[in-house]
N, C-alpha and C positions, 0 to 999 in steps of 0.2 A: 447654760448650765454645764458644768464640769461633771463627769461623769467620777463616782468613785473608783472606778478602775483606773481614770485616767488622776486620780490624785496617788495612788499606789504608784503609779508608776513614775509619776511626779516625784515622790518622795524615795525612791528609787535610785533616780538622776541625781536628785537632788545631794540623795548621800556620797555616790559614786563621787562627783566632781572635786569632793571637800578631800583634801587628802592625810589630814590625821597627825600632823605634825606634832611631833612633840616641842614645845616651845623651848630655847635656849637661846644666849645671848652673841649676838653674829654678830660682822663688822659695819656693817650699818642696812636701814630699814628701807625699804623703794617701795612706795605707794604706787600702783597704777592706777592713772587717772579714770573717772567714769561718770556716772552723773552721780557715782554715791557718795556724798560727802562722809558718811561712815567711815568710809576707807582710811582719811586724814583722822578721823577719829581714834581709830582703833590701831594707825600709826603711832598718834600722841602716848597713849595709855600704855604700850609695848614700849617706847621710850622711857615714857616717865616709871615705867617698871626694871628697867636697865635692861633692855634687849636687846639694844642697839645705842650707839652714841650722839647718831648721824638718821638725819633722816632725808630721805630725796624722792621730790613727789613729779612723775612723771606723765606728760597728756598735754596736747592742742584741745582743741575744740572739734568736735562730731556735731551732727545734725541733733543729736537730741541733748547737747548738754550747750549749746551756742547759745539758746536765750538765757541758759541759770547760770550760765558761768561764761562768761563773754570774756572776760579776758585772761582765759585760760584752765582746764580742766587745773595743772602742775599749781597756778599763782593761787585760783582759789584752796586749794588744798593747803599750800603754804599759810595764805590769810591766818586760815581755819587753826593751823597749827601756835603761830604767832599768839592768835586769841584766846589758845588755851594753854597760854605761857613756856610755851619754850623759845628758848632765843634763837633769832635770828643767825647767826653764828651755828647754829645745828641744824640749817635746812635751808637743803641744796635745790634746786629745782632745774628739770627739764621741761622746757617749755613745746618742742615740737614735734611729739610721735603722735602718729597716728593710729597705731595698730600694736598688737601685744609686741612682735616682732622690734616695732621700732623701740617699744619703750625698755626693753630690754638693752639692745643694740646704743643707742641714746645713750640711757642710763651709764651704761658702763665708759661711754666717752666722758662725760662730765665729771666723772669719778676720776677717771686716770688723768683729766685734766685738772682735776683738782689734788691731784697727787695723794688721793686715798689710796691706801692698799687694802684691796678687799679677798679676804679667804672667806668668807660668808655671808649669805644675803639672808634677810628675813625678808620675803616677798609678801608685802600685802594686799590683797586683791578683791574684790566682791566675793563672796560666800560660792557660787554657782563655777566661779573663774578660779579657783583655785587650782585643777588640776589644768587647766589650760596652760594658766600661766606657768606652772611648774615647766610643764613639759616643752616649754616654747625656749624658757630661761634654760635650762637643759643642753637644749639643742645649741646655740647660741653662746654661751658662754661657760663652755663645759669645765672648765678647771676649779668654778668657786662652786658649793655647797650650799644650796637651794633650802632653806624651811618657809613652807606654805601657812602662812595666818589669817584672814578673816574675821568679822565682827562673830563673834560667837550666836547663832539667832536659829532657830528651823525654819524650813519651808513656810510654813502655816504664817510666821511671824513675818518673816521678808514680804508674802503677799500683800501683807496688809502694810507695811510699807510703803513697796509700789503704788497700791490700791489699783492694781491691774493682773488677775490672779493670771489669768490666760496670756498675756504679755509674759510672765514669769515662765510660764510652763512652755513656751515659746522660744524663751533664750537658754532655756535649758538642753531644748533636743536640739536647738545653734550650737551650745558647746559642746555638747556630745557627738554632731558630726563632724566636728572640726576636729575633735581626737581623732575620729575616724581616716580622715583624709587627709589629713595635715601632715603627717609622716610621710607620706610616699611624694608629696610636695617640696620637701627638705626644711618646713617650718617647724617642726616640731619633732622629738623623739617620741617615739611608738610607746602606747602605754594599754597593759592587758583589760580589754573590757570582756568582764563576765558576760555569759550566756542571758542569766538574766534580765542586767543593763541592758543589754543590747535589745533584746527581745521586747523591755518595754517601751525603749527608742522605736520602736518599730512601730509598734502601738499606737504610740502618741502620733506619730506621724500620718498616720493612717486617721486617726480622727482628726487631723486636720492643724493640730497645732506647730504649725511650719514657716510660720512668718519670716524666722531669723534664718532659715537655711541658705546655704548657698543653691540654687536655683539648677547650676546643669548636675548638680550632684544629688538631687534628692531620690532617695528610695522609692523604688516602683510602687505603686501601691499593691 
């Protein structure tokens, strides 16, 4: 059982992460790959809305997306996009990052090798990863102009997505410590976490929902 303190605090994280973008049309859209196929989704739709012209889906294969998407988090997303009719001709793909870092770093080769000039990214990312990826694209590629998007959904709604409520509330307090410590890393730019967030990062962690942490850096209890 989930305690409702620990869904407060869930929904908490949950909002901190999302970073509030206001939508406008930038020089092309970069999906990060995940296991969420949403992502290409919510790529497509930001297209087909004139957000972007270009779209470029980026992501290898991880341990949890190798059986649903075997040949490629990037190719599946492309498929995805393909099937929901945009051409070919408008979707780039990177086929081998691993990590936020790469698919940023990646990304931006593909581009300059495909001779896009880009002043502005529309980053698309899981709902939870929004402020990650912000702050990693940031760090990394600081001259172009970051807007953060996301499938529009709440916590309540992604859980039941997943259908793994504690898995979610799990990669929540992962990306909350990664803000944490990822700055003094040189992977990310520093980004201000309220007293509150933090407090109930603290929380969460203490009851135990710590799966996704990184291991020599978890909070004492």
């Amino acid at each position: 059982m989930i305690s409702t303190q620990a869904w407060t605090d869930a929904r908490r994280l949950w909002d901190y992460h999302q970073m509030g973008h206001a939508l406008r049309p930038c020089s092309v859209a970069i999906g990060l790959g995940s296991h969420d196929l949403g992502v290409a989704d919510t790529a497509v739709d930001l297209y087909k809305r004139g957000m972007a012209p270009l779209l470029l889906f980026t992501g290898a294969t991880s341990p949890t997306t190798r059986e649903r998407m075997p040949r490629g988090e990037a190719v599946h997303y492309r498929e995805r996009a393909l099937e929901l009719g945009v051409p070919s001709s408008d979707v780039l793909v990177e086929p081998r990052a691993r990590n936020t870092g790469e698919n940023i770093r990646f990304s931006r080769d593909v581009l300059e090798d495909a001779g896009v000039k880009v002043s502005s990214v529309l980053l698309i990312s899981k709902p939870y990863e929004e402020r990650r990826a912000y702050a990693t694209a940031c760090k990394l590629w600081p001259e172009v102009e970051f807007v953060s998007a996301s499938t529009p959904m709440t916590l309540a709604e992604y859980a039941d997505s997943i259908q793994d409520a504690r898995l979610v509330i799990d990669m929540l307090v992962g990306a909350l410590q990664r803000l944490l410590i990822y700055p003094e890393k040189g992977f990310m730019i520093s980004q201000p976490v309220p007293d509150d967030v933090r407090e109930a990062y603290e929380r969460l962690c203490r009851e135990g929902f710590t799966s996704r942490l990184l291991a020599s850096n978890r909070p004492v209890a």
